[in-house]
N, C-alpha and C positions, 0 to 999 in steps of 0.2 A: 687724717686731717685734724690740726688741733679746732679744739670747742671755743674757743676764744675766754673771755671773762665772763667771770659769772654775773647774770644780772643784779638790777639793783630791785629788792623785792619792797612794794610800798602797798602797805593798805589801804583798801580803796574807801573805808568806812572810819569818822573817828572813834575811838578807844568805846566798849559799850553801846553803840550805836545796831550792832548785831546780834546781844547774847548768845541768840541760838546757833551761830553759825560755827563756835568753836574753834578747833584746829583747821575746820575750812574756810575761816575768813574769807574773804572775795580779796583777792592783791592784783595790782599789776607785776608783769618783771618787767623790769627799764632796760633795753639795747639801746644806750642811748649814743649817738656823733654828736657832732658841733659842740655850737660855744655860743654865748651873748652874740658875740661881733658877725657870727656864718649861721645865724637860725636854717637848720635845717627843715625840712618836712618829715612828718611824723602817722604813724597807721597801728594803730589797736589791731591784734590779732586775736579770732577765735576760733580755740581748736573746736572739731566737733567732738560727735559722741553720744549722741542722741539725747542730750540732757542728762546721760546718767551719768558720764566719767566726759575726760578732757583726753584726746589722742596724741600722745609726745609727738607724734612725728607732724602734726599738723601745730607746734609749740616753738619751742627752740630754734631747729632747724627753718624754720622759714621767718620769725624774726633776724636770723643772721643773713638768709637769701636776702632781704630786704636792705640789711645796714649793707652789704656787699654793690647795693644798688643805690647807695648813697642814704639813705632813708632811717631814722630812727624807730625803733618798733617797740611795739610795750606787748604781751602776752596777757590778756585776760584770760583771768582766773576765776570763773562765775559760779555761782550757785548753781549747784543742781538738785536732781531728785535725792529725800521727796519734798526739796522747794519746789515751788510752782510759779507759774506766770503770778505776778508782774516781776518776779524777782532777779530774775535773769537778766531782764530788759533795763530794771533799775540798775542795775549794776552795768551794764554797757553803757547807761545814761552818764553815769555818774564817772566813769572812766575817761569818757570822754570831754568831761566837763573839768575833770581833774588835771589832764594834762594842759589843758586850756590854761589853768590856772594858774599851774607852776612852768607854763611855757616858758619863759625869760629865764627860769633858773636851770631849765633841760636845754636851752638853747634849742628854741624849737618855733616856730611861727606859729602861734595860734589859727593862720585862715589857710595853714594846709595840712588838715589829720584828717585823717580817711580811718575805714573799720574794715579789716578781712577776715571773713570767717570759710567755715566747711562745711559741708553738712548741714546738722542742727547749726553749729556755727555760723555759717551762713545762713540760716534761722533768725537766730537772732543778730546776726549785720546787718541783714533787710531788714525787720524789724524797727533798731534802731535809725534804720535809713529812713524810715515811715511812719513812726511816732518819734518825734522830739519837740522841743521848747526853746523860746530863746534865752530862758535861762529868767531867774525870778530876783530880780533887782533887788529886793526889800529884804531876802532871805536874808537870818544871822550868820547862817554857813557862809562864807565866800566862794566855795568851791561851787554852791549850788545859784548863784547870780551869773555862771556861762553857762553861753548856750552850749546843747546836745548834738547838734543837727553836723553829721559826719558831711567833708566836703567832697570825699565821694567812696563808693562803696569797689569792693571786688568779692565776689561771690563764689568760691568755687564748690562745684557739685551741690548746690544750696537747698535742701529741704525750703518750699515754700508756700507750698497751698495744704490747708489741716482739713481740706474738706473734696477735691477733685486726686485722685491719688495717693490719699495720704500715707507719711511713712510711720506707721502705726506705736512703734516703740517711740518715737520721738514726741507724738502727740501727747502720749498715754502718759510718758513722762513731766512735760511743760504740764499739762490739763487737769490732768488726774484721768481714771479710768472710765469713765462717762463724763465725759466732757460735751459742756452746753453747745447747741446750736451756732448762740448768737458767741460764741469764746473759739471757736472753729471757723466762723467768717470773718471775727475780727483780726484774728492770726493766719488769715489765708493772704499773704502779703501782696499778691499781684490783683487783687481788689482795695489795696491802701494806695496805691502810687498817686501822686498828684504831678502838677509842672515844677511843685518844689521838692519832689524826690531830688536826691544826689544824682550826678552821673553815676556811671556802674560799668564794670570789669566784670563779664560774665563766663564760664568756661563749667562742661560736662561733658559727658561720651555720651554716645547714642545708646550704647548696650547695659548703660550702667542698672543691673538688676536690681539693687536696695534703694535708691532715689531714681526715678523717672528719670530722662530728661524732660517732660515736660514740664516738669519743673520750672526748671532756666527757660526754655520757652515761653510760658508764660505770663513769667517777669518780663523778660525782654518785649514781650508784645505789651504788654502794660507800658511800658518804657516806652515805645517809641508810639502808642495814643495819645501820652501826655506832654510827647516833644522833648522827655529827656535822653540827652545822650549818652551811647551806649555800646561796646562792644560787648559781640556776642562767640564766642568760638565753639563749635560742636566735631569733639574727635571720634573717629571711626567703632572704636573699639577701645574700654579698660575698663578696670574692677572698681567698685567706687573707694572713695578713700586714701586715693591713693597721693594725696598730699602732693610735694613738690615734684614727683614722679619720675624722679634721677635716673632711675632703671628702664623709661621709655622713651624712645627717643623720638615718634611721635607726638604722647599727649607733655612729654617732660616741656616739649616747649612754649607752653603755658605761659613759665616764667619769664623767656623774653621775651612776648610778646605782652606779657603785663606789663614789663618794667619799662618798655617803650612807650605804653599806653599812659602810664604815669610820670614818665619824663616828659609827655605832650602837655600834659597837667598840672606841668610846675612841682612836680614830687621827684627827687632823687637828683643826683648826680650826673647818672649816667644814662646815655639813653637805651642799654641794651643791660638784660641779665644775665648774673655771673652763673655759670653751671651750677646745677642743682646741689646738693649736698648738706651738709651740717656744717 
């Protein structure tokens, strides 16, 4: 199957704003549809990887599952170890606030970008679902006058709590190796939820050894205390990780029951997704 065009690659920082980050600058990649006249809806993806690397198959390939589903997708590219919290977060913020800004010229509605992540990925899309601003009016930057706040999240296999279960390489990476008390309950995200959490698109396996599910639990029970709404799907059996999940055809259907979940929500095209793939 062809790869389609290569993204449009845009730094999320301007020029010197990052010295240290070097050849890893933090970018989006733009899969972008539409046009001015057809603004489409638009979802930041992050791959996981426990904050130390970015997982291709949780990249590319499911930005295109998404544009297949009517949808424009951007691929964050964030800071990892040995950056530390808040740096990740800042860069989710600020991505999000980016496409906000240059919406009209992506052809893209500002009041429908959502955030998907994996994993740690899903780490920081809760995260971002649960600290944000509406954006700081007076700032000189203009990219930083929109707000952050994702209009709704999807979560898959989501690292979430740094303090009930935690998944120790992902902590130790965002934290550092003794990481504080009070920096472990601030980042245990299913103690952040309020009524102004995003909705949320939730999906794990029961067996999955490296992330709990209790995890997605969790969250989702924080979710529906605070009245926000939420799908939750829990499959039988699969390895964590396992991205768009092509190869099963149990958990693989994930993706249509996502892209239905966001076609109820004003996002894509179409109300069903297209087979999994690249």
């Amino acid at each position: 199957m062809g790869q389609g065009p290569m993204p449009l690659r845009v730094p999320l920082w301007p020029p010197g704003r990052l010295p240290e980050a070097g050849d890893d600058a933090p970018c989006l990649e733009a899969y972008l549809l539409g046009s001015p006249e057809s603004p489409r809806a638009a979802v930041v993806v992050c791959p996981g990887g426990g904050y130390g690397q970015l997982a291709p198959h949780e990249a590319a390939p499911v930005a295109r599952w998404l544009n297949r589903a009517g949808i424009s997708a951007f691929v964050l590219r964030y800071r990892l170890a040995p950056h530390r919290h808040p740096e990740p977060l800042q860069d989710a913020q600020r991505a999000l606030r980016l496409v906000r800004h240059r919406a009209t010229a992506w052809g893209l509605d500002p009041g429908r970008l959502g955030i998907l992540g994996f994993s740690a990925g899903g780490h920081l899309a809760a995260t971002a679902g649960t600290y944000w601003d509406r954006g700081r009016s007076a700032d000189p930057d203009p990219v930083e006058r929109q707000g952050c706040r994702p209009d709704l999240l999807v979560l898959c296999y989501p690292v979430i709590s740094f303090t009930d279960l935690a998944h120790e390489g992902t902590r130790r990476n965002l934290l550092g190796a003794q990481p504080s008390p009070v920096d472990c309950a601030a980042l245990s995200l299913e103690t952040q939820v309020t009524a102004q959490t995003p909705p949320a698109f939730i999906w794990h396996t029961a067996d999955d050894a490296a992330v709990p599910v209790e995890h997605s639990l969790q969250f989702a029970g924080a979710l529906r205390r605070a009245g926000v709404p939420f799908a939750l799907h829990v499959y039988e059996s699969g390895r964590h990780g396992l991205g768009l999940a092509g190869g099963d055809p149990d958990v693989g259907s994930w993706t249509v029951r996502c892209a239905a979940w966001l076609s109820r929500r004003g996002f894509g095209g179409r109300p069903a997704g297209a087979p999994p793939g690249g």
